[in-house]
N, C-alpha and C positions, 0 to 999 in steps of 0.2 A: 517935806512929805508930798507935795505939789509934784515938783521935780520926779518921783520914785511913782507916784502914780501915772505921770504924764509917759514915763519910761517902758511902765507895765503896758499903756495901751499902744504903744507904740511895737511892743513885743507880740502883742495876738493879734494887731495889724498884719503884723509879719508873716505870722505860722498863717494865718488866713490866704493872702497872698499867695502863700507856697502851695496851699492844695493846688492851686491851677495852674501852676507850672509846668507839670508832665505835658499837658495838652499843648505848650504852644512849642514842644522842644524836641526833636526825631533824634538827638543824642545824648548820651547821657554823661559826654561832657560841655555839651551847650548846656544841660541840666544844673550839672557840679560848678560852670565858672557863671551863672546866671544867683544861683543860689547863695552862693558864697559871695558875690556883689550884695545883695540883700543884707544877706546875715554880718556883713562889715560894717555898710552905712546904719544899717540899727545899732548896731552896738559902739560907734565909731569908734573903732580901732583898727590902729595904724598897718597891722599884719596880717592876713586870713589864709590859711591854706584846708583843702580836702583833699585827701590820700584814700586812696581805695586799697583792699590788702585782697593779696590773693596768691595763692600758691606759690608763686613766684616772690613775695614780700609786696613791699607799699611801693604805689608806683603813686606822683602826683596826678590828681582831676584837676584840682585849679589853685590859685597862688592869686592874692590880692595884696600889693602895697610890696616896701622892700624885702627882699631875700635874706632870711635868719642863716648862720653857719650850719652845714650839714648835718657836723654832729649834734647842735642843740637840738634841731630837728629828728634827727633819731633817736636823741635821749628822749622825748614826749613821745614817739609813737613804738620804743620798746616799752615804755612805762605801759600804755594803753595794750600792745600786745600780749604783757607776762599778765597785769594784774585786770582787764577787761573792765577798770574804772575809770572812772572821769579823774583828772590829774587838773589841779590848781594853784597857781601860786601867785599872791597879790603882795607883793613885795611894796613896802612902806619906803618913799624914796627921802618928802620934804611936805614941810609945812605949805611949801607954794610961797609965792613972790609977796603977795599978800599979809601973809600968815593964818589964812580961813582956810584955804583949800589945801587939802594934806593931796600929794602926790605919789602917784604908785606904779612902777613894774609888774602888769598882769598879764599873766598867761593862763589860757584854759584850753585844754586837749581834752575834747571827748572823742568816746568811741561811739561807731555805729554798728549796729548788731540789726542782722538779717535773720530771722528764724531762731534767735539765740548764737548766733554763728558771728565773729568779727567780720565786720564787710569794709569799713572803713575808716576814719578818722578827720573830726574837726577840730581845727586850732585856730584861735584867736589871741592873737597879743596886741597890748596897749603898753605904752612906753610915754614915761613923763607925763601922765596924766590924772585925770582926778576921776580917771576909770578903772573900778575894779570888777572882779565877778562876785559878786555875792550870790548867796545862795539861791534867792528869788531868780538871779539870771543865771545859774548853773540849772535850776530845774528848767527854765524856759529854752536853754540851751539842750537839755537832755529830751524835752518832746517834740523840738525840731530836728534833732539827730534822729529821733525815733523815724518819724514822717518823712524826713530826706532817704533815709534808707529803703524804706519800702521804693519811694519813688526808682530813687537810681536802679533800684533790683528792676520793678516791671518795664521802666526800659530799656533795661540792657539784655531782657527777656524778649522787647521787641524787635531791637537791635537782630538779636539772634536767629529771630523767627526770618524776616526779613532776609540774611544771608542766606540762610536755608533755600527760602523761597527762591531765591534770585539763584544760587546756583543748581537746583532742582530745576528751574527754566532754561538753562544753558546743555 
């Protein structure tokens, strides 16, 4: 119970930290592979990526730890595009070397929503570990997806404004 509280503050650590990220970051994929650094060492797991989705489909922002095969990766983020839910699976692997610590295959893919609108996608996976997503960290996970998205929107809003300006000066 120590452990699970010590984890929760270690989570509004986090989303605290994250409000002040737009300020120190003129891109918004300095934003996306700064954030996703964060959001891995909090949760430590082994895999972290963020897809941004747009007209065009999901293009990668950031990739943390090894490279998943393309198609698993497009199975979690058509899941996230047909059904615009958080997709979870905490696969029960072993008891652990021990016999105390049960070990799991965990993935979580949420979506990030701009105005109601799909903007992006976060995925974390943990592999051979005594790391799963429970619910407590699926909601902690969905008000950081909340708050990353706004972020990346105002500045890739900035971003925008910025090109304008610069060739409106040319």
């Amino acid at each position: 119970m120590v452990r699970q509280l010590q984890q929760r503050l270690r989570e509004m650590q986090l989303i605290s930290r994250m409000q002040s990220l737009p300020e120190r970051f003129n891109s918004t994929q300095e934003l996306a592979a700064e954030s996703l650094n964060l959001v891995c060492a909090n949760f430590t797991v082994q895999v972290g990526m963020l897809h941004h989705y747009t007209a065009d489909g999901w293009q990668e922002w950031a990739c943390v730890g090894k490279t998943l095969p393309q198609q698993q990766i497009d199975g979690y983020l058509a899941h996230l595009k047909s059904n615009h839910s958080l997709w979870v699976d905490n696969t029960f692997c072993s008891k652990g070397e021990d016999g105390k610590r049960a070990t799991y295959n965990a993935v979580v893919s949420i979506p990030i929503f701009v105005d109601e609108h799909l903007y992006g996608a976060l995925t974390l996976c943990s592999f051979n570990s005594n790391r799963y997503f429970d619910r407590q960290a699926q909601d902690t996970l969905n008000l950081i997806c909340s708050q990353l998205g706004s972020q990346l929107q105002q500045l890739q809003h900035r971003e925008n404004l910025l090109k304008m300006f610069q060739q409106h000066l040319k």
